[in-house]
Structure formats: structure tokens, C-alpha cells
DRENKESE-669659 format. One record per atom (N, C-alpha, C): residue in three letters; atom name; x, y, z. Coordinates in Angstrom, 1 decimal, always signed. Example, Ala and Ser with C-alpha at 12.3 -4.5 7.8 and 13.67 -1.06 7.14 Angstrom:
DRENKESE-669659
residu;atome;u;v;w
ALA;N;+13.2;-5.7;+7.8;
ALA;CA;+12.3;-4.5;+7.8;
ALA;C;+13.2;-3.3;+7.8;
SER;N;+12.8;-2.2;+7.1;
SER;CA;+13.7;-1.1;+7.1;
SER;C;+12.9;+0.0;+7.9;
***
This chain:
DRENKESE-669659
residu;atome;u;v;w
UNK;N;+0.8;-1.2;+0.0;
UNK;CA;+0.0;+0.0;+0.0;
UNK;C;+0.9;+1.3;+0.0;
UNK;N;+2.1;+1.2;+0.5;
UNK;CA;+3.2;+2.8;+0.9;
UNK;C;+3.2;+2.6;-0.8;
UNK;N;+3.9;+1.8;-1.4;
UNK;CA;+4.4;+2.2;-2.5;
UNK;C;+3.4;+2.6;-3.9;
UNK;N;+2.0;+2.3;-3.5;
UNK;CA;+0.3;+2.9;-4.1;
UNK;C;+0.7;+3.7;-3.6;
UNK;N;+0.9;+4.4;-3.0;
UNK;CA;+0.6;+5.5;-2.1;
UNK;C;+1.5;+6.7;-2.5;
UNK;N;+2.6;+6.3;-2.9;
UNK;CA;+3.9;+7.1;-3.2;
UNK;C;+3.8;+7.4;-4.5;
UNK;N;+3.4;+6.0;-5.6;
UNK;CA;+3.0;+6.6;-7.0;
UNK;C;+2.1;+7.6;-6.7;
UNK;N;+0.7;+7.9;-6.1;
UNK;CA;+0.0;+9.0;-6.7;
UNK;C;+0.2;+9.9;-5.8;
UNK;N;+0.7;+10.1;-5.1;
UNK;CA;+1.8;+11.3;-4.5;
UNK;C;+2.9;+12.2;-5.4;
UNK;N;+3.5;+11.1;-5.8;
UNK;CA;+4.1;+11.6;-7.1;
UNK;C;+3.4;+11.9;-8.4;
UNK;N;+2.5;+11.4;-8.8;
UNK;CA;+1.9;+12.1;-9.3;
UNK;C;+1.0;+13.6;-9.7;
UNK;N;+0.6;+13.7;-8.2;
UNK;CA;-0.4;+14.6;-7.7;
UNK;C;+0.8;+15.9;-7.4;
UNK;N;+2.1;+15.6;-7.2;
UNK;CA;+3.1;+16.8;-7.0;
UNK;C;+3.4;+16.8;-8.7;
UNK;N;+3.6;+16.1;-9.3;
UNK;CA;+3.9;+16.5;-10.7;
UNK;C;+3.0;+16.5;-12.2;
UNK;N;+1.7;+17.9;-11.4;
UNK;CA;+0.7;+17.9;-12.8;
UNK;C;+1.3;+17.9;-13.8;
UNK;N;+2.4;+19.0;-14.5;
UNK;CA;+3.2;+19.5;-15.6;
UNK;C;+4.2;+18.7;-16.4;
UNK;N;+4.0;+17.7;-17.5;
UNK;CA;+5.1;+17.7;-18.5;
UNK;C;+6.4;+18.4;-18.3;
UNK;N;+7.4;+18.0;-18.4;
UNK;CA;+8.6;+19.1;-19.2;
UNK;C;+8.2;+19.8;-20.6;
UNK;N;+7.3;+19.3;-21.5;
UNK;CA;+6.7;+19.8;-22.8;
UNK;C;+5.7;+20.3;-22.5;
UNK;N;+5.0;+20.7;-21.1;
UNK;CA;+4.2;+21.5;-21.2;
UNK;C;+4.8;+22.9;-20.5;
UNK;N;+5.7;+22.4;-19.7;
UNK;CA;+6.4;+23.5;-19.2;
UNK;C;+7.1;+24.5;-20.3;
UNK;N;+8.1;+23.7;-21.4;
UNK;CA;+8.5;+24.5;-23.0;
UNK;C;+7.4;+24.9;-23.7;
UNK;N;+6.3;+24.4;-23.4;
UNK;CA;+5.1;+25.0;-24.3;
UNK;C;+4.5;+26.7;-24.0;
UNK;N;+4.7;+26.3;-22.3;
UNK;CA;+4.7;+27.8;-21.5;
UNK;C;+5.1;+28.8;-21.7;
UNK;N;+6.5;+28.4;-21.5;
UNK;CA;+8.0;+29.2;-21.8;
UNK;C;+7.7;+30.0;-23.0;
UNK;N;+7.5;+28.9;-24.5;
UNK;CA;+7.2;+29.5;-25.9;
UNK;C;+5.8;+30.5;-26.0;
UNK;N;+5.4;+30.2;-25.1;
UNK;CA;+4.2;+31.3;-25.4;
UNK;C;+4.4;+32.5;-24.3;
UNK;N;+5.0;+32.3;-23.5;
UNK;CA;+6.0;+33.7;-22.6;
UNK;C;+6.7;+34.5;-23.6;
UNK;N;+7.5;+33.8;-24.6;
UNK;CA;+8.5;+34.6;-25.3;
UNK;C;+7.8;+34.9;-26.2;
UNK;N;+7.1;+34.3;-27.3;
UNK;CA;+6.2;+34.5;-28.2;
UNK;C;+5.0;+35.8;-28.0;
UNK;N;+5.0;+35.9;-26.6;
UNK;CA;+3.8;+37.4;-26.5;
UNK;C;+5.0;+38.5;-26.4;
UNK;N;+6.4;+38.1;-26.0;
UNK;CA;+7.3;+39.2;-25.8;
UNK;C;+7.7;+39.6;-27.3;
UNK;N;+8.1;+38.9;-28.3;
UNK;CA;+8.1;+39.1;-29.5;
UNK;C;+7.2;+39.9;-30.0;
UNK;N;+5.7;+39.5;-29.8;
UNK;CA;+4.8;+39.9;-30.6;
UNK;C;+4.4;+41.5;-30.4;
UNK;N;+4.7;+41.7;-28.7;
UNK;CA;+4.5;+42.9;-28.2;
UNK;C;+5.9;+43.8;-28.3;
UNK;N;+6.6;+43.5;-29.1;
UNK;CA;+7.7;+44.1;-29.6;
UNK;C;+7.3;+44.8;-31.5;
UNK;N;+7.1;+43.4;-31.6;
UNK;CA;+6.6;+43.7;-33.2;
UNK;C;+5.4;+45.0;-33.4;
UNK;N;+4.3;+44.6;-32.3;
UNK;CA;+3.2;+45.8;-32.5;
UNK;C;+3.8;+47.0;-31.5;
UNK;N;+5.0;+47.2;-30.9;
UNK;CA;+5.6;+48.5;-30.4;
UNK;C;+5.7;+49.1;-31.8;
UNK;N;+6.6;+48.6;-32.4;
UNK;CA;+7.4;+48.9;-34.0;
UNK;C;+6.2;+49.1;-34.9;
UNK;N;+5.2;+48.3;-35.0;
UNK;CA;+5.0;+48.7;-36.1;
UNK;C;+3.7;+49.8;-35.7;
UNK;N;+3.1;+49.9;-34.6;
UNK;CA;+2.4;+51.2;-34.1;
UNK;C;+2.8;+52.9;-34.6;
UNK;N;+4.4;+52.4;-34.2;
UNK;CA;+5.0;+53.9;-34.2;
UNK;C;+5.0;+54.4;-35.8;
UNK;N;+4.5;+54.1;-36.7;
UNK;CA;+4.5;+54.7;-38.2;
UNK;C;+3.3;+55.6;-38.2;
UNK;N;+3.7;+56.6;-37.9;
UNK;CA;+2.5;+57.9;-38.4;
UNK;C;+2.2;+58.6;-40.0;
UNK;N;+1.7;+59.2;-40.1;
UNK;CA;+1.6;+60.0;-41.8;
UNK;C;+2.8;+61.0;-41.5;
UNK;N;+3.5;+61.8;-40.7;
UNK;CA;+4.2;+62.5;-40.3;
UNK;C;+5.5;+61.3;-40.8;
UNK;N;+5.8;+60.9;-40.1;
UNK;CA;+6.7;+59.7;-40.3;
UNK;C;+7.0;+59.3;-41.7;
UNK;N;+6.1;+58.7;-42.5;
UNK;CA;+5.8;+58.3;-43.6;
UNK;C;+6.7;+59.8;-44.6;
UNK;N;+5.9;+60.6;-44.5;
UNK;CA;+6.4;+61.7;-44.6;
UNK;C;+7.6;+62.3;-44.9;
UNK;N;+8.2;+62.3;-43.5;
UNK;CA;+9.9;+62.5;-43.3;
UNK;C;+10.7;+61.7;-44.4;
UNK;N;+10.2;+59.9;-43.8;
UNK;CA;+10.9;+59.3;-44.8;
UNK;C;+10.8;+59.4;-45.9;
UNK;N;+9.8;+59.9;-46.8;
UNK;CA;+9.7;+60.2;-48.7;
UNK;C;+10.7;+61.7;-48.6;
UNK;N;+10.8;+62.4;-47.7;
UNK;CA;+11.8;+63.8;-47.6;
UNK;C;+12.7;+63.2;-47.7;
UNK;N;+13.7;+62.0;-46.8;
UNK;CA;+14.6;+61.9;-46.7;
UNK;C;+15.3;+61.2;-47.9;
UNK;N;+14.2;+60.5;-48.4;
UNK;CA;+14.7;+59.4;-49.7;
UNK;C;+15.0;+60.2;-50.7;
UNK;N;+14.1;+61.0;-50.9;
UNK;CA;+14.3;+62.4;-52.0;
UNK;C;+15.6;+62.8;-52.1;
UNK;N;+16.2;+63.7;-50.9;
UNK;CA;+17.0;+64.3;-50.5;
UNK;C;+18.1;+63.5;-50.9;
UNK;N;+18.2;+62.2;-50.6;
UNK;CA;+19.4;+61.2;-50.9;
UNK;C;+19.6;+60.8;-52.3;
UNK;N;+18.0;+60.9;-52.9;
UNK;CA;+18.5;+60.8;-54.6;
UNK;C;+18.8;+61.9;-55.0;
UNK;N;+18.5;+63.0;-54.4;
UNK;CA;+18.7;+64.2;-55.5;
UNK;C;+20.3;+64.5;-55.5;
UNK;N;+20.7;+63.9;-54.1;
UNK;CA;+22.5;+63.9;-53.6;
UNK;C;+23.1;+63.5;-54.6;
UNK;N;+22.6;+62.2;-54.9;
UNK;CA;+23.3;+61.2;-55.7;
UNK;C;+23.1;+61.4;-57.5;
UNK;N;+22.2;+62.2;-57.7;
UNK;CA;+22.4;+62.7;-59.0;
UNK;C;+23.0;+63.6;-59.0;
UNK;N;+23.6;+64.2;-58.2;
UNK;CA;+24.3;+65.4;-58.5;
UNK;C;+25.9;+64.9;-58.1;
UNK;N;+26.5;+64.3;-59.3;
UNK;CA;+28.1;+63.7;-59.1;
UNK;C;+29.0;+64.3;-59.6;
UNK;N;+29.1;+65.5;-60.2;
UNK;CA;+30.0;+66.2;-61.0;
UNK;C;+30.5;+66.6;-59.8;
UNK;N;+32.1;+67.2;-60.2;
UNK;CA;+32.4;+67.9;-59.2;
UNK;C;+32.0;+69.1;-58.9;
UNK;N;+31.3;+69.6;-59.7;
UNK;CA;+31.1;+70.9;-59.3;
UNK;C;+29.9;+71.3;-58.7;
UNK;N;+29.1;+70.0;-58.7;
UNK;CA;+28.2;+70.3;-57.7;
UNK;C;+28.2;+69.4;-56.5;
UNK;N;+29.2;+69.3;-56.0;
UNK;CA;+29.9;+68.4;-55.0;
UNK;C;+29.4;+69.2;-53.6;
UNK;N;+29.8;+70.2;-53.4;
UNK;CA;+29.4;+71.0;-52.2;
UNK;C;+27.7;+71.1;-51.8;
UNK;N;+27.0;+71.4;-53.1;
UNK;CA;+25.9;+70.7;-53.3;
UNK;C;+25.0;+69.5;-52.6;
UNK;N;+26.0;+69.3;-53.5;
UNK;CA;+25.4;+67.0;-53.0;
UNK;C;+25.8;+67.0;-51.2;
UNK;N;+26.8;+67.4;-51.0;
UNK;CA;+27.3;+67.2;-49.8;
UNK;C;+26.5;+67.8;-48.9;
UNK;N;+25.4;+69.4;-48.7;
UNK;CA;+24.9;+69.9;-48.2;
UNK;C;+23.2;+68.9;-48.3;
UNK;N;+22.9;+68.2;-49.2;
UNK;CA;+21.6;+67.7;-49.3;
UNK;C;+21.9;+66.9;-48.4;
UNK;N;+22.9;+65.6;-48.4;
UNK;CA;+23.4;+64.3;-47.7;
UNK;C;+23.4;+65.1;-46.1;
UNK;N;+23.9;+66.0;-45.8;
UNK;CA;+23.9;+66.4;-44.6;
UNK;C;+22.5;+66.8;-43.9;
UNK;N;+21.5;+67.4;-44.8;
UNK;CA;+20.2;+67.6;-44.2;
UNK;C;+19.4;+66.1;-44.7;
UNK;N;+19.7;+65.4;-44.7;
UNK;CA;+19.1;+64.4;-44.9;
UNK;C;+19.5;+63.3;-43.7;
UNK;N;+20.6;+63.6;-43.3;
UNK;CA;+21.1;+62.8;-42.0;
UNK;C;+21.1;+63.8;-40.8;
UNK;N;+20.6;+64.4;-40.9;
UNK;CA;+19.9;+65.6;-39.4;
UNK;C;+18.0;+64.9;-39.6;
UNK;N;+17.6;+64.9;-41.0;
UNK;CA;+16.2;+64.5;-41.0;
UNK;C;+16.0;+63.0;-40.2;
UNK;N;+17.1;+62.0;-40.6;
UNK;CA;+17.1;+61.1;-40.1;
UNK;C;+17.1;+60.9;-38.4;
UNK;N;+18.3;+61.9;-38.1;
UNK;CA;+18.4;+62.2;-36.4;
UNK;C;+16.9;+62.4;-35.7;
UNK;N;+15.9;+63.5;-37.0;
UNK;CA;+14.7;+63.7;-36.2;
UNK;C;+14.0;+62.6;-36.2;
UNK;N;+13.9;+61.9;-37.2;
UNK;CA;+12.8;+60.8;-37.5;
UNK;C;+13.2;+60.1;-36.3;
UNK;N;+14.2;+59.6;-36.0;
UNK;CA;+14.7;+58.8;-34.9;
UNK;C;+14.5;+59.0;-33.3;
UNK;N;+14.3;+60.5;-33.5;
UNK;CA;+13.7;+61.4;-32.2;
UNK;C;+12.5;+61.1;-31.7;
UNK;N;+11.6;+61.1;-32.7;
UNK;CA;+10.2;+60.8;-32.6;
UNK;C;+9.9;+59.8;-32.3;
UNK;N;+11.0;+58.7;-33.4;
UNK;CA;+10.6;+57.4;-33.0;
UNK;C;+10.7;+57.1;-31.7;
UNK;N;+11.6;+57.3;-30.8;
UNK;CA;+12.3;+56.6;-29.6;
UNK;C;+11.3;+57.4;-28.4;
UNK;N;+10.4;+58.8;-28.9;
UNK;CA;+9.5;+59.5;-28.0;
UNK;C;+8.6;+58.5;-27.8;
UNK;N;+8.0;+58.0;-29.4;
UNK;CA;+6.8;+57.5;-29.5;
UNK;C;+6.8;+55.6;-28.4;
UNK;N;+8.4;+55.3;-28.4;
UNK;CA;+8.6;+53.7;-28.0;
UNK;C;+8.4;+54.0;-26.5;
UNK;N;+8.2;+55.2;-26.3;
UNK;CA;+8.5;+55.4;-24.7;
UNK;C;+7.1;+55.8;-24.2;
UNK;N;+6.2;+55.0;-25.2;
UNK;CA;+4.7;+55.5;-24.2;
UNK;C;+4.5;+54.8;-23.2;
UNK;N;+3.9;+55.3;-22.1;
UNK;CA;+3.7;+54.7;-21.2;
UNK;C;+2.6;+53.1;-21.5;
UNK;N;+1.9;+53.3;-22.5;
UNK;CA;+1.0;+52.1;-22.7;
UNK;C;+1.6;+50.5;-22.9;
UNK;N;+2.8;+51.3;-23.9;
UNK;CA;+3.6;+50.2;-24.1;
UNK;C;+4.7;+49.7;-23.2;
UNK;N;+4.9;+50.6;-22.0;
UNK;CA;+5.7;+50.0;-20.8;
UNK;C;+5.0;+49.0;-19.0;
UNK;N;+3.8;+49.6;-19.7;
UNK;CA;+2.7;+49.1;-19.1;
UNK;C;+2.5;+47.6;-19.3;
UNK;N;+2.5;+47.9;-20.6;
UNK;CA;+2.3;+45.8;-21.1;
UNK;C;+3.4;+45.3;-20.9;
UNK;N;+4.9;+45.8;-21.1;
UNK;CA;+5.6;+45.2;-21.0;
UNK;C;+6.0;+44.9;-19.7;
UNK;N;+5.6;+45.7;-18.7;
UNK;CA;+5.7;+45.6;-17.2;
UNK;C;+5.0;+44.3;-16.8;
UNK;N;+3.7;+44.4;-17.3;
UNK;CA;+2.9;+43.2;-16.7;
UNK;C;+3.2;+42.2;-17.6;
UNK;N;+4.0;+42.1;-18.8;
UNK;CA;+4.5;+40.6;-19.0;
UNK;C;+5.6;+40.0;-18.0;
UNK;N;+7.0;+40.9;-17.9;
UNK;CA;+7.5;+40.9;-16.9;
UNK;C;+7.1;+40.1;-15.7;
UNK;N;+6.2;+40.8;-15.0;
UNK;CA;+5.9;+40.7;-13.6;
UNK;C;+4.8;+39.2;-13.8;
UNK;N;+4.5;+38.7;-14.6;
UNK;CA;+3.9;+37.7;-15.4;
UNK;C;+4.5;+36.3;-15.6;
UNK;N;+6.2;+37.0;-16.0;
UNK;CA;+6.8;+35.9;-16.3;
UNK;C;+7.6;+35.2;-14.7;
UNK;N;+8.4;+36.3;-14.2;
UNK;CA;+8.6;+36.2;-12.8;
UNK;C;+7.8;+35.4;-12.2;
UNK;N;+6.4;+35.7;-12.4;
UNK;CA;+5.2;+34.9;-11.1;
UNK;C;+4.9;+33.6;-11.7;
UNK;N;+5.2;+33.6;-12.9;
UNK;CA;+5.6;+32.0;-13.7;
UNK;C;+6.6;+31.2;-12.9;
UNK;N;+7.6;+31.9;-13.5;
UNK;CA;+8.7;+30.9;-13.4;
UNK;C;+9.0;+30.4;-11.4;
UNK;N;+8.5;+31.6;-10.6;
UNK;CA;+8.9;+31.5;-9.6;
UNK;C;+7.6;+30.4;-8.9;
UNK;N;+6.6;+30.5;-9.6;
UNK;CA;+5.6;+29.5;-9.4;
UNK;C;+6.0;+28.1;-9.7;
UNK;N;+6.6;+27.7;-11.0;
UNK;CA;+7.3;+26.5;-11.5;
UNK;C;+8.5;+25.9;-10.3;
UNK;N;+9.2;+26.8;-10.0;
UNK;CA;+10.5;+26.6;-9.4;
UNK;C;+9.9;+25.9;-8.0;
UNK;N;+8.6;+26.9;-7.3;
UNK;CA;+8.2;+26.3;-6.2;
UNK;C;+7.7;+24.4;-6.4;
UNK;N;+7.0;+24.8;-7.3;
UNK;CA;+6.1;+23.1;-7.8;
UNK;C;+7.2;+22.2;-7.5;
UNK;N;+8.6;+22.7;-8.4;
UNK;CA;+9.4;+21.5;-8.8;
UNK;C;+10.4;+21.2;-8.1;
UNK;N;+10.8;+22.3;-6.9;
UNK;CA;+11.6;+22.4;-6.6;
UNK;C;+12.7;+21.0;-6.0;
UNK;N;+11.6;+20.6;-5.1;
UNK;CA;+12.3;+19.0;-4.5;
UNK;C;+12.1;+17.9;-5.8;
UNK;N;+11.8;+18.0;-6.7;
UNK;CA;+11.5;+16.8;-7.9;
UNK;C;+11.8;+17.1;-9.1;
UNK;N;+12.4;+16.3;-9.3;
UNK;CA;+13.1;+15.9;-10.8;
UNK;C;+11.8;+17.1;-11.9;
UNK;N;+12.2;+17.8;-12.9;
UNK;CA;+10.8;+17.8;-13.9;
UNK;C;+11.2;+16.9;-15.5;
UNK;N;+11.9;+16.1;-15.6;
UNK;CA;+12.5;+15.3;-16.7;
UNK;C;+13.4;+14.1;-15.9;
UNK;N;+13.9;+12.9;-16.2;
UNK;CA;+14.6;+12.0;-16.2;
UNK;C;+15.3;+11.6;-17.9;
UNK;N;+16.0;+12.0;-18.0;
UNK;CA;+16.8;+12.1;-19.8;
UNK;C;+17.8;+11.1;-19.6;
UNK;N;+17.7;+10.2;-20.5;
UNK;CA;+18.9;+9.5;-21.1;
UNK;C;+20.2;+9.8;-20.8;
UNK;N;+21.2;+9.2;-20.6;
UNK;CA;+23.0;+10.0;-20.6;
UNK;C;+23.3;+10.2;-21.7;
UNK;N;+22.7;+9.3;-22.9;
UNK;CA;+23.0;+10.1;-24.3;
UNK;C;+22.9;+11.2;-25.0;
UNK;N;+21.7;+11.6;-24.4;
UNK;CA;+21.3;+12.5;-24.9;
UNK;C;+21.3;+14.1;-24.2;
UNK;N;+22.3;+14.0;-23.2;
UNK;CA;+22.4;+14.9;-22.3;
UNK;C;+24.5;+15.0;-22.1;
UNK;N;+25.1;+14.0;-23.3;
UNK;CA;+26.7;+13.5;-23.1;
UNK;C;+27.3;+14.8;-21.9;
UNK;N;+27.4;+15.8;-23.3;
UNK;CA;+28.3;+17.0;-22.7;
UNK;C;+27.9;+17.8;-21.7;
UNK;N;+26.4;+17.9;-21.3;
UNK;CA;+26.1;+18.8;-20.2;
UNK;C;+25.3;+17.8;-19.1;
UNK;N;+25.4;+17.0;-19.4;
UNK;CA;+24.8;+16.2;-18.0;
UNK;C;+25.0;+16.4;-16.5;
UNK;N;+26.1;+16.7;-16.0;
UNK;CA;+26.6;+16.6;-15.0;
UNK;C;+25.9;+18.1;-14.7;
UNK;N;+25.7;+19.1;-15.4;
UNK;CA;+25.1;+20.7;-15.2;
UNK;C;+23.7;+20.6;-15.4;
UNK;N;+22.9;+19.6;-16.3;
UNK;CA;+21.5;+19.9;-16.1;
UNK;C;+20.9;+18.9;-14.8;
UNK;N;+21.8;+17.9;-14.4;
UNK;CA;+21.1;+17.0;-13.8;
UNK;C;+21.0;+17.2;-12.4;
UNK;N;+19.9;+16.5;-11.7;
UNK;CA;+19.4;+17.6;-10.5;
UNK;C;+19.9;+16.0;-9.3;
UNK;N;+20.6;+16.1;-8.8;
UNK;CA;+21.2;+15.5;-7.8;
UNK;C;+21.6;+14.0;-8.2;
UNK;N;+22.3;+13.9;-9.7;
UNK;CA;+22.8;+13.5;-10.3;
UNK;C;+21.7;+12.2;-11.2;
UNK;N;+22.2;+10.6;-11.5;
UNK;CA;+21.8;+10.0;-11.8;
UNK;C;+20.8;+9.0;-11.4;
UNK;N;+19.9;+8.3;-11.7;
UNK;CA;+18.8;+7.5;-11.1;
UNK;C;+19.4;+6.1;-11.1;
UNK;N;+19.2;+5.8;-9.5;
UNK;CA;+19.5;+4.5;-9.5;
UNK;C;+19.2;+3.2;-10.4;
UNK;N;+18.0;+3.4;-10.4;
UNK;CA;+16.8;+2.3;-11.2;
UNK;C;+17.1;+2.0;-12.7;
UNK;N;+17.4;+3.3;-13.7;
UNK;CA;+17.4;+2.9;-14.5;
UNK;C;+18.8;+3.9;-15.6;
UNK;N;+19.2;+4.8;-14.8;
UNK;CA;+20.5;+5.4;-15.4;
UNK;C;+20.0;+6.6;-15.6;
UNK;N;+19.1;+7.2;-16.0;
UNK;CA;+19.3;+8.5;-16.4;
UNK;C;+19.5;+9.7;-15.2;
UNK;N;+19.3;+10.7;-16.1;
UNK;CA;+19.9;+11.6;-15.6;
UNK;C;+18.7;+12.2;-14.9;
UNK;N;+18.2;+13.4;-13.7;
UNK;CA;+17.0;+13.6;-13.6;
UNK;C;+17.3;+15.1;-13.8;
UNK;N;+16.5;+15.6;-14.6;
UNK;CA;+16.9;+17.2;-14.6;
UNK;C;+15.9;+18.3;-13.8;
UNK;N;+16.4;+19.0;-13.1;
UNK;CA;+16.1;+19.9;-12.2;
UNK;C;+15.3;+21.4;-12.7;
UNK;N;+14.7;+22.1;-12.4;
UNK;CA;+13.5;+23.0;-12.7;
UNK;C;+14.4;+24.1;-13.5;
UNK;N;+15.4;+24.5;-12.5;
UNK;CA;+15.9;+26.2;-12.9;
UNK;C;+16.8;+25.8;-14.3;
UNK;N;+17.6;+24.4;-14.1;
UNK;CA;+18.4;+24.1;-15.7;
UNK;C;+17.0;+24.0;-16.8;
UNK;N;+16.0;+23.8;-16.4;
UNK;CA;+15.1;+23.3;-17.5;
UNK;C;+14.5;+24.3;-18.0;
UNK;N;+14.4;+25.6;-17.0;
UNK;CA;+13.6;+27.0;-17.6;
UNK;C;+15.0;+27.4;-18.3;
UNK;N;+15.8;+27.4;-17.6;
UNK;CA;+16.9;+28.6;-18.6;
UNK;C;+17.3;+27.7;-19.9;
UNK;N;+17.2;+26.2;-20.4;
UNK;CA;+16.9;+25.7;-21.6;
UNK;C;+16.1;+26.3;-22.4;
UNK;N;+14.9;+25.9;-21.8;
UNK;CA;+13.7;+26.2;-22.6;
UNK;C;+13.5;+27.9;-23.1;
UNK;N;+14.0;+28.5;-22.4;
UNK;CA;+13.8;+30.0;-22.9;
UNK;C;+14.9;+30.4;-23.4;
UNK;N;+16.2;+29.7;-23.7;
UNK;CA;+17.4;+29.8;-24.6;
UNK;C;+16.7;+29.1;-25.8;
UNK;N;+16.2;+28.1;-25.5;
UNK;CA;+15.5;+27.1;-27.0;
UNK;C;+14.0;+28.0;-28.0;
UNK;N;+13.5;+28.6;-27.2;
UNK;CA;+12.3;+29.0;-27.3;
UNK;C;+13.0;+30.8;-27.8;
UNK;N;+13.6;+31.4;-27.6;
UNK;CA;+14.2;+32.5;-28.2;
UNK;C;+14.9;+32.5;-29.6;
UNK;N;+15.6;+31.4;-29.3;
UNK;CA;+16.7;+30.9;-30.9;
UNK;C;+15.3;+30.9;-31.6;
UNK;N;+14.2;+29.6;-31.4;
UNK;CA;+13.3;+29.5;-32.5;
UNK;C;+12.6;+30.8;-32.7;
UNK;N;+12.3;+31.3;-32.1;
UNK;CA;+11.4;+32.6;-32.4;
UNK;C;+12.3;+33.9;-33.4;
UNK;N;+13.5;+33.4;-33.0;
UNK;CA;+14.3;+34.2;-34.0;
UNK;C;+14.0;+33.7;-35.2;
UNK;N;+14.3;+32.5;-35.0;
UNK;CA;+14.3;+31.8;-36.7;
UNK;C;+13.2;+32.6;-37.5;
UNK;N;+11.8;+31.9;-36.6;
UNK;CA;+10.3;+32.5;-37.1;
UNK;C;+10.0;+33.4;-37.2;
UNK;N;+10.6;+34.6;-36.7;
UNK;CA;+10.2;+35.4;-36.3;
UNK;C;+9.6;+36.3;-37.8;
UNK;N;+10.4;+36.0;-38.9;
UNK;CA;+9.9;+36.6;-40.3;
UNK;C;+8.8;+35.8;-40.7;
UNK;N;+7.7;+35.0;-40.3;
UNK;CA;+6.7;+34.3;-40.5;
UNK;C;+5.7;+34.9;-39.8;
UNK;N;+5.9;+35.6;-38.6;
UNK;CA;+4.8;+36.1;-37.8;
UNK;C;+4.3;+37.7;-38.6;
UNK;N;+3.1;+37.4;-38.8;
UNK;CA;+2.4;+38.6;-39.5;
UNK;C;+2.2;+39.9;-39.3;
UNK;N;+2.9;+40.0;-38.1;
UNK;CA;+2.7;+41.7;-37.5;
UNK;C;+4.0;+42.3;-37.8;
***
């Protein structure tokens, strides 16, 4: 009966996958991405738009003008055209600094913290993976949480190595992707 007893103990402490825990993670980073993407692409005004068709102008009109003798010319366009740029860039970095958008990113933050520090509590005394030695060669001895399993060899991996994986794994991919996502 102890050892009934111990399986659904164990159990009942371990709702969460390791793949549901990277599923988490990926959709932690994946709102951080996305609320990056709609920062950036918010900040385009008609004013903006604007600047930029001034500044592209100003750069072609530079670059047709290659003789030497209108050199001082060209050089005076290329220079108001990189002060227009300095403004455009002014605006932009006013407009990234709204409070609306430090707000969401405050409460992803404080979001992700109450995650992870929620996971770490769950897992803290228990394995959240048991992985193969193969498959873990080079870093085993660093992911594994008070080393190897008697019973059957592997390795058991511990909560805090398994979040800072999964959000190293889950960032690389979202880079990859990230030209697939529509915003």
C-alpha cells in the first residue's frame, strides 16, 4: 500500500510535462516578441511616412548630382538628410517610450517572474525530466538535479536548468520564425 501510495503522490506533485512547461515558456517569449513587433509597427504615423519620402528624395537628389562641381551641393543635401534622419529617430524613440507600451511590458515581466517563480516552487524537491545519458553527453553533469537514477540510469533534470533551456531554446526558435509572424 506505501508504494500505491507514493505513486500517486508523485503524481499529484507532478501535474506539468517538461513539454508543457516549453510550451509555456514558448508562449511567454512568443507574447514578448509579438508585443515588440506591434511596439514597432504602431510607431508609423503620416508625419513619419512623410519624413521618410523627404529623406529618400534628398538622398536621390545627392546622388544625382556627381559632377564635381556640384559636390558642395550634393554634400549639403546628404547632410540635411542625416539631421532629418536624427529627427525621424527622435520621434521614433518619444513614440517607444509611451507609457501604454511600458505598461504591457511591465505586466509581461511581472507575469513571467510569477511563472517561473511558481514552477521553481512546484518542482523544486522533484526531478521535472529523467533524460537519457545520451542525450544529455556534454552537459549532464550541469543539467542534472542531484545526479543520476538509480533504477534505470538516467539523468534527472532539475526546474531552474530546464527553464533557462527552454527560454534559450524558445528565443533561438522565435528568432528563426520570427519573419513568418504577421505583425
Amino acid at each position: 500500500m506505501t508504494a500505491e501510495m507514493d505513486e500517486t503522490l508523485g503524481e499529484v506533485r507532478r501535474p506539468l510535462s517538461p513539454f508543457t512547461i516549453l510550451l509555456i515558456v514558448v508562449a511567454l517569449q512568443f507574447l514578448d516578441v509579438l508585443l515588440e513587433k506591434l511596439k514597432k509597427r504602431g510607431s508609423t504615423s503620416s508625419e513619419e511616412i512623410k519624413m521618410r519620402q523627404e529623406i529618400n528624395q534628398l538622398l536621390q537628389e545627392a546622388n544625382s548630382l556627381s559632377t564635381p562641381s556640384t559636390f558642395a551641393q550634393a554634400a549639403k543635401l546628404r547632410r540635411s538628410a542625416v539631421a532629418k534622419e536624427k529627427e525621424l529617430k527622435k520621434k521614433q524613440e518619444e513614440k517607444n517610450n509611451d507609457k501604454k507600451w511600458s505598461l504591457y511590458e511591465k505586466v509581461l515581466l511581472v507575469s513571467k517572474a510569477l511563472l517561473y517563480t511558481g514552477l521553481c516552487w512546484q518542482f523544486w524537491s522533484t526531478p521535472v525530466a529523467a533524460v537519457p545519458p545520451h542525450l544529455l553527453q556534454p552537459f549532464g553533469r550541469f543539467l542534472s538535479w542531484r545526479g543520476a537514477d538509480a533504477s534505470n540510469g538516467n539523468y534527472m533534470v532539475g526546474i531552474i536548468p530546464w527553464l533557462v533551456l527552454t527560454s534559450r531554446v524558445s528565443k533561438f526558435l522565435l528568432q528563426r520564425f520570427s519573419k513568418f509572424i504577421p505583425f
